[in-house]
LUMSEPA-779932 format. One record per residue: y, x, z of N, C-alpha, C in turn; residue in three letters. Coordinates in steps of 0.05 Angstrom, whole numbers, plus 5000, padded with zeros to 4 digits. Layout:
YXZYXZYXZAla;...
//
This chain:
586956680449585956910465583156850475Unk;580856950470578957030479578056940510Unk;576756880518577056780548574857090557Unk;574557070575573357430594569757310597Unk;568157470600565257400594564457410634Unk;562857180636562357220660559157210661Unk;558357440670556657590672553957500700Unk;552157310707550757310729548557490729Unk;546957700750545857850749543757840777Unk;540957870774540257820806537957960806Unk;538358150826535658330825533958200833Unk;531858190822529358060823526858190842Unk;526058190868524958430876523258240897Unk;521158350914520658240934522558140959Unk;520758010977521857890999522658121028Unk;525958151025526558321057525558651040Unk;526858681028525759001025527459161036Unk;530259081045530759251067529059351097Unk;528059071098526059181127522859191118Unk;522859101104519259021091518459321086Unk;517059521101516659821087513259761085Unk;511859501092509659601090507559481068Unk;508259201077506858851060508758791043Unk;508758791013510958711003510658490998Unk;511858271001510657980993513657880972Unk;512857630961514457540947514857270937Unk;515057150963514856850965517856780973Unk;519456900963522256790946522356680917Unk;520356820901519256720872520456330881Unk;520056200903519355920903522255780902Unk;523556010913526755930915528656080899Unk;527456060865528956160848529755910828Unk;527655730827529155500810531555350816Unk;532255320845534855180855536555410846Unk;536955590846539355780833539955730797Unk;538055770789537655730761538855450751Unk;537555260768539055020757541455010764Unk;542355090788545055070789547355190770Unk;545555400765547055640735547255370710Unk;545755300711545155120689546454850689Unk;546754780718548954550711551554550708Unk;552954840705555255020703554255100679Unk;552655100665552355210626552955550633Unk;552155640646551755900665549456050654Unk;549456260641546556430636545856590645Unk;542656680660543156920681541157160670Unk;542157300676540757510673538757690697Unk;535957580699534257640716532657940723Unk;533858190730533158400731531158510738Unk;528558500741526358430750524058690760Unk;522158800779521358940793518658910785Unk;517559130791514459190799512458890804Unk;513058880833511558620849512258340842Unk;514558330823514458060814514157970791Unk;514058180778512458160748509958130750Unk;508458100767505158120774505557830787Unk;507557710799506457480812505757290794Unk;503557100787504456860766506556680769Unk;506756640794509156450792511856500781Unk;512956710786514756850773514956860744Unk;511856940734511256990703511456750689Unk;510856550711511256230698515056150689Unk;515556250713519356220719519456330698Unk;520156640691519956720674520056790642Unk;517356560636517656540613518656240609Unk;519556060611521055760610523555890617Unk;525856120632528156170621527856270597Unk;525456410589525456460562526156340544Unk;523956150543523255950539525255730512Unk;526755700551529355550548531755650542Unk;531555940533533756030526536456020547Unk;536055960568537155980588538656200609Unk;537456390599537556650607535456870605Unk;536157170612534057330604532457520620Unk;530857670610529357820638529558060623Unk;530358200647530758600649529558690657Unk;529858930668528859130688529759270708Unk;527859260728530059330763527359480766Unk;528059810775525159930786526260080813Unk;524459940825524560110854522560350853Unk;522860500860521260840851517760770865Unk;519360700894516960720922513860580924Unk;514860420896511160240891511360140875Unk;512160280844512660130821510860410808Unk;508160330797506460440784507260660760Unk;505660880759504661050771504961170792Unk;503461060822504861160849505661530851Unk;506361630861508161850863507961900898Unk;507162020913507962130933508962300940Unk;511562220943513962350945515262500969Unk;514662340991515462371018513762381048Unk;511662251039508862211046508461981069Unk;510661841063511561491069513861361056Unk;512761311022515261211011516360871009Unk;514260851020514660471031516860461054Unk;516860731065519460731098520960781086Unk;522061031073523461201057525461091044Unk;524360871028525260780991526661010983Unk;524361290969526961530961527761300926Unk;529361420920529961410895529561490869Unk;529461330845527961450828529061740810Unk;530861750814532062030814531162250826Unk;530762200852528862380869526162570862Unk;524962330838522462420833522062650813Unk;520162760808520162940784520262800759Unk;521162980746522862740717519762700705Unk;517762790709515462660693514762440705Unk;515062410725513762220745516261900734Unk;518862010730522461780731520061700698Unk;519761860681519161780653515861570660Unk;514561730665511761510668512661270682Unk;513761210705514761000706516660780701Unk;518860910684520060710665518260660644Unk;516860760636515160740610512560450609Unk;511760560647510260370655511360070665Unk;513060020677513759820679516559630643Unk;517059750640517459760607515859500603Unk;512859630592511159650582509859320593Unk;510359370619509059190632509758890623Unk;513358930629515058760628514258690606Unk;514258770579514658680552511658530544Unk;509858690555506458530544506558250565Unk;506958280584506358000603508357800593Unk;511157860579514057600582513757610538Unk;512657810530512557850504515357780492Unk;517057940503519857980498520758230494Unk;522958400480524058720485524758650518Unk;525558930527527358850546529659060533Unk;531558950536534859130532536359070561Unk;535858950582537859000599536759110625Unk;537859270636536559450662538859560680Unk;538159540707539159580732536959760754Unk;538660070755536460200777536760090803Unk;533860130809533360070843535560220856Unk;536660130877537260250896540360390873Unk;542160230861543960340848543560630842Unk;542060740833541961070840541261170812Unk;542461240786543061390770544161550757Unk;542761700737543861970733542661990703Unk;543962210693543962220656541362290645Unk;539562390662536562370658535762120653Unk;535761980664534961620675537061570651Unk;538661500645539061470616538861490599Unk;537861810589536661830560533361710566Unk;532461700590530261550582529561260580Unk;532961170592533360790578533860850549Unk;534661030537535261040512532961140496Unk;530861260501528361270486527161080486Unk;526560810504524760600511526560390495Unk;528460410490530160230471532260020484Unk;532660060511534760020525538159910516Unk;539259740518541659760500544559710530Unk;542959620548544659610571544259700598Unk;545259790610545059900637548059740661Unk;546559650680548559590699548259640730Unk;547259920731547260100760549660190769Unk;551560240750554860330770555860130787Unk;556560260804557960110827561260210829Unk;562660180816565160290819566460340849Unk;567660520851569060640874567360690907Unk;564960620898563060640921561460900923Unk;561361050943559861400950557361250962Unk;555061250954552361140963550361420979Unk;553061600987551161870997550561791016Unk;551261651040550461621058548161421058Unk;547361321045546161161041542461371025Unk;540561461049538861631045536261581035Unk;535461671012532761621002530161721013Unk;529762010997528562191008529862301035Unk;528462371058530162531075531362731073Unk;530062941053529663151046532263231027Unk;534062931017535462880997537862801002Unk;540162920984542462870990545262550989Unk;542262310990543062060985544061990961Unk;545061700952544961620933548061690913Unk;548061610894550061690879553861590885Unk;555661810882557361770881559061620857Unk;559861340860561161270833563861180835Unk;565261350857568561300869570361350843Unk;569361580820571061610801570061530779Unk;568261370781567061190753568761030749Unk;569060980709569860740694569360510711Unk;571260380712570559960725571159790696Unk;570259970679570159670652568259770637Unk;567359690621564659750609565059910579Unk;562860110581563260340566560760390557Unk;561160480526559060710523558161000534Unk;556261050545555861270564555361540545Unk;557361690552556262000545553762020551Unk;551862080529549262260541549562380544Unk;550962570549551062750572551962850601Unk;553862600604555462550636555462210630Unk;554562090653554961850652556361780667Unk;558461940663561561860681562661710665Unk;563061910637564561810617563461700589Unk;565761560578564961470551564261620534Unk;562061550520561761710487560761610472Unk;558161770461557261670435555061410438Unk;553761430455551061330461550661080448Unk;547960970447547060680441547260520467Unk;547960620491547260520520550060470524Unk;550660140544553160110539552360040569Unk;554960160581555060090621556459940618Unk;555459690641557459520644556859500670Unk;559359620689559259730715559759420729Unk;558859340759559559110774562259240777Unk;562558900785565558810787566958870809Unk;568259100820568759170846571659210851Unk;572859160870575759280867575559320905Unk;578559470910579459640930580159400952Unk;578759380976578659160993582659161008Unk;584259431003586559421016587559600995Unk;591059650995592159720975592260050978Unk;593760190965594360470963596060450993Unk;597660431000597960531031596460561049Unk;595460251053593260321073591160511061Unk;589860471050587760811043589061031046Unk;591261011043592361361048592061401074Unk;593961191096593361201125590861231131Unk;588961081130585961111140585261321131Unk;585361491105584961741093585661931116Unk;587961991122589162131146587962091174Unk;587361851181586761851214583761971205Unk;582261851180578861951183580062291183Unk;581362391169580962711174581262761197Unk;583862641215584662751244582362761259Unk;580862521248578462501276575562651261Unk;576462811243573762951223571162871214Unk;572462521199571062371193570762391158Unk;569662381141569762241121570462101106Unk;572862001092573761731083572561631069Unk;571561411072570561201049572360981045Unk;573460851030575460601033573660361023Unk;574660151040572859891041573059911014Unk;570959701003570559610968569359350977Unk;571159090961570058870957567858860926Unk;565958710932564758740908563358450898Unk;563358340871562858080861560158020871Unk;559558010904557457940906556557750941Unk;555357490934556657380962554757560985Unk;557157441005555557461027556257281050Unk;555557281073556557041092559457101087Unk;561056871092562256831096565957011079Unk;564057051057565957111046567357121014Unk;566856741018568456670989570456590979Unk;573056660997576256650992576256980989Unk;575057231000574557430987573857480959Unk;572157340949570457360928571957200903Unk;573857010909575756970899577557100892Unk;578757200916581657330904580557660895Unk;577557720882577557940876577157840844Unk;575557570837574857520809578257550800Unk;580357260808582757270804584757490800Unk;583557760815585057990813583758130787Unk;581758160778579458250763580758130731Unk;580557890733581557750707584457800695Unk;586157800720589157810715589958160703Unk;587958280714588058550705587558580675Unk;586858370657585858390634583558460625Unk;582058530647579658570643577258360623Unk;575658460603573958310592571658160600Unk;571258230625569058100643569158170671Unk;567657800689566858010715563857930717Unk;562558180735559758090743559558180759Unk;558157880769556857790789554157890803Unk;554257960830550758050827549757960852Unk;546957870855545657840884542057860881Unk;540957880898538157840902536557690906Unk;534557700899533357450893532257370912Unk;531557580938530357420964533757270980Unk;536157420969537857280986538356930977Unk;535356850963535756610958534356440977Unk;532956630988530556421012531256491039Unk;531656281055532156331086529856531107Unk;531356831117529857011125529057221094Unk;529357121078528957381054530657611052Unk;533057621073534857841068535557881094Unk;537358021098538658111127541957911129Unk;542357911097545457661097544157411099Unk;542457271092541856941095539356901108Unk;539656911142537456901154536356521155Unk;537256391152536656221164537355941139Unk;535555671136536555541115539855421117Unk;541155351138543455311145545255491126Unk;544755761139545956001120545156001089Unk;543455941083542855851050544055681042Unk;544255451055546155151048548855271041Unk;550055451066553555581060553555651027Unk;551355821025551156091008551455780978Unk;550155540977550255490952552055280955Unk;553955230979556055060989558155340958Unk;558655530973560355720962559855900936Unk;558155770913556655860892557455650884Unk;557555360880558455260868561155140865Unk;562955250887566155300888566355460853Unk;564755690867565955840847565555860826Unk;562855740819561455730793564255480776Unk;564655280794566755010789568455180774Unk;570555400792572355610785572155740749Unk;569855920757569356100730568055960701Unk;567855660708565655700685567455530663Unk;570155490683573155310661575255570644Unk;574455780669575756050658574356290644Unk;571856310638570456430624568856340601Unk;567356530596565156570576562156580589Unk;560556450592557556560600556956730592Unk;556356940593553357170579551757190593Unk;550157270583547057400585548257720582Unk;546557950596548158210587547158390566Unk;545158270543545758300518547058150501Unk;547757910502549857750490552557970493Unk;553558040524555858210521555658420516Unk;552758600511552558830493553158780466Unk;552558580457552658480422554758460418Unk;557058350435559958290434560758590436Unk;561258750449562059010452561159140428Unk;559259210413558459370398558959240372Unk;559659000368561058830352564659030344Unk;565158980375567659190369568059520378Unk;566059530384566159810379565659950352Unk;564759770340564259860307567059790291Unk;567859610304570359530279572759730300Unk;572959850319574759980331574360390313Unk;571960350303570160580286570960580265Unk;572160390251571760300225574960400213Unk;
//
């Protein structure tokens, strides 16, 4: 039997962009090699999703190209809308804002995948095939134009998570709902990227499951109406945070036992430097974070497969052709 592909994934972006609306800096670039090697002393391959401002840094471009390099892992694409070239004023403060690239006028979503694309591939002199939108926020537009630029993977679904509340534009009805999205990886209808179809673009949604069972959601379902609230139901998701990796455990262990062909993993790349995020303020709190990274890495890397997430595009479309056949 096949062992399940385990998938590492890390948006690659500046430093604090949750609070950072003005200076983007990106002197986390310095605290990306201690992750990497650690991937690496676990025979771990990552897949580096990568932004605007850090494709311009050299240091990064140096990182960069030596995972290239080294075959060690690979570099994608992560575009945040709000200062990823050709600027767009959208809101008329999109550094406060971060609207989404959905938000924009579809000439504006196309010149800038095209441009950072472009960027990515002349500076690392690599394709890129794997991509993750900013701000999880996609839609079947933003797909056929990963699929004209030559795209072969996408991993923006968030299974069972409603990101409406979660607001771009003001003006806008927040980010995407993916409560009734696939949680295993699919070829995307071009034309609903709910569902499976024909496409060359293969989703491979993060690894998420239901933080409490079908009762409790029903209960909480009921008291949020009584009190004329909204239900959202917790969602654990393959991604650390303080203090929570006996969670993060029993969701991989639930994930695998389900039969599932893979889990992935995802985090950011400032949550690698102390103060780069709002979860790991402090180096203490960094120490936990790779105290509990290499528990788990110990865990997955006896029970899985490494990929890269065109390695598990190649594997999938391997059998999606003989399932054709």
């Amino acid at each position: 039997m096949n062992k399940p592909a385990f998938i590492i994934t890390i948006d690659t972006e500046g430093d604090n962009l949750w609070n950072n609306c003005n200076n983007i800096t990106t002197k986390n670039t310095y605290f990306l090699p201690r992750f990497q090697e650690l991937c690496e002393t676990y025979q771990l391959k990552t897949t580096w999703l990568t932004n605007y401002e850090m494709i311009i840094d050299p240091a990064y471009i140096e990182f960069a190209k030596n995972i290239i390099a080294n075959k060690s892992g690979e570099i994608g694409m992560h575009l945040h809308a709000y200062n990823s070239p050709p600027i767009y004023n959208l809101t008329g403060d999109d550094l406060r804002y971060k609207p989404y690239l959905i938000e924009y006028p579809k000439k504006s979503m196309k010149e800038k995948i095209i441009y950072l694309t472009s960027l990515l591939e002349d500076t690392l002199q690599v394709k890129m095939h794997a991509h993750r939108a900013g701000r999880w926020a996609f839609n079947t537009f933003y797909a056929q134009l990963l699929i004209e630029q030559g795209y072969q993977v996408d991993c923006s679904v968030t299974p069972r998570i409603n990101w409406a509340r979660s607001i771009g534009d003001p003006k806008g009805s927040g980010g995407v709902n993916y409560q009734n999205f696939p949680d295993q990886a699919y070829f995307i209808d071009e034309q609903d990227i709910a569902k499976p179809g024909s496409s060359t673009l293969l989703e491979v949604p993060v690894t998420t499951q239901y933080k409490h069972g079908v009762c409790i959601n029903q209960i909480q379902k009921v008291l949020h109406r009584l009190d004329g609230k909204q239900h959202y139901p917790t969602v654990s998701w393959f991604r650390p945070q303080k203090d929570n990796a006996r969670q993060i455990v029993k969701l991989v262990k639930k994930t695998l036992a389900s039969g599932k062909d893979y889990v992935e993993f995802m985090l950011h790349s400032s949550e690698l430097m102390p103060g780069g995020s709002p979860t790991f303020k402090t180096k203490n709190e960094i120490e936990r974070l790779y105290h509990d990274l290499e528990q788990l890495f110990e865990y997955l890397h006896k029970r899985t497969i490494s990929m890269q997430l065109s390695e598990y595009y190649a594997k999938k479309l391997l059998t999606h052709h003989r399932t054709l056949e």
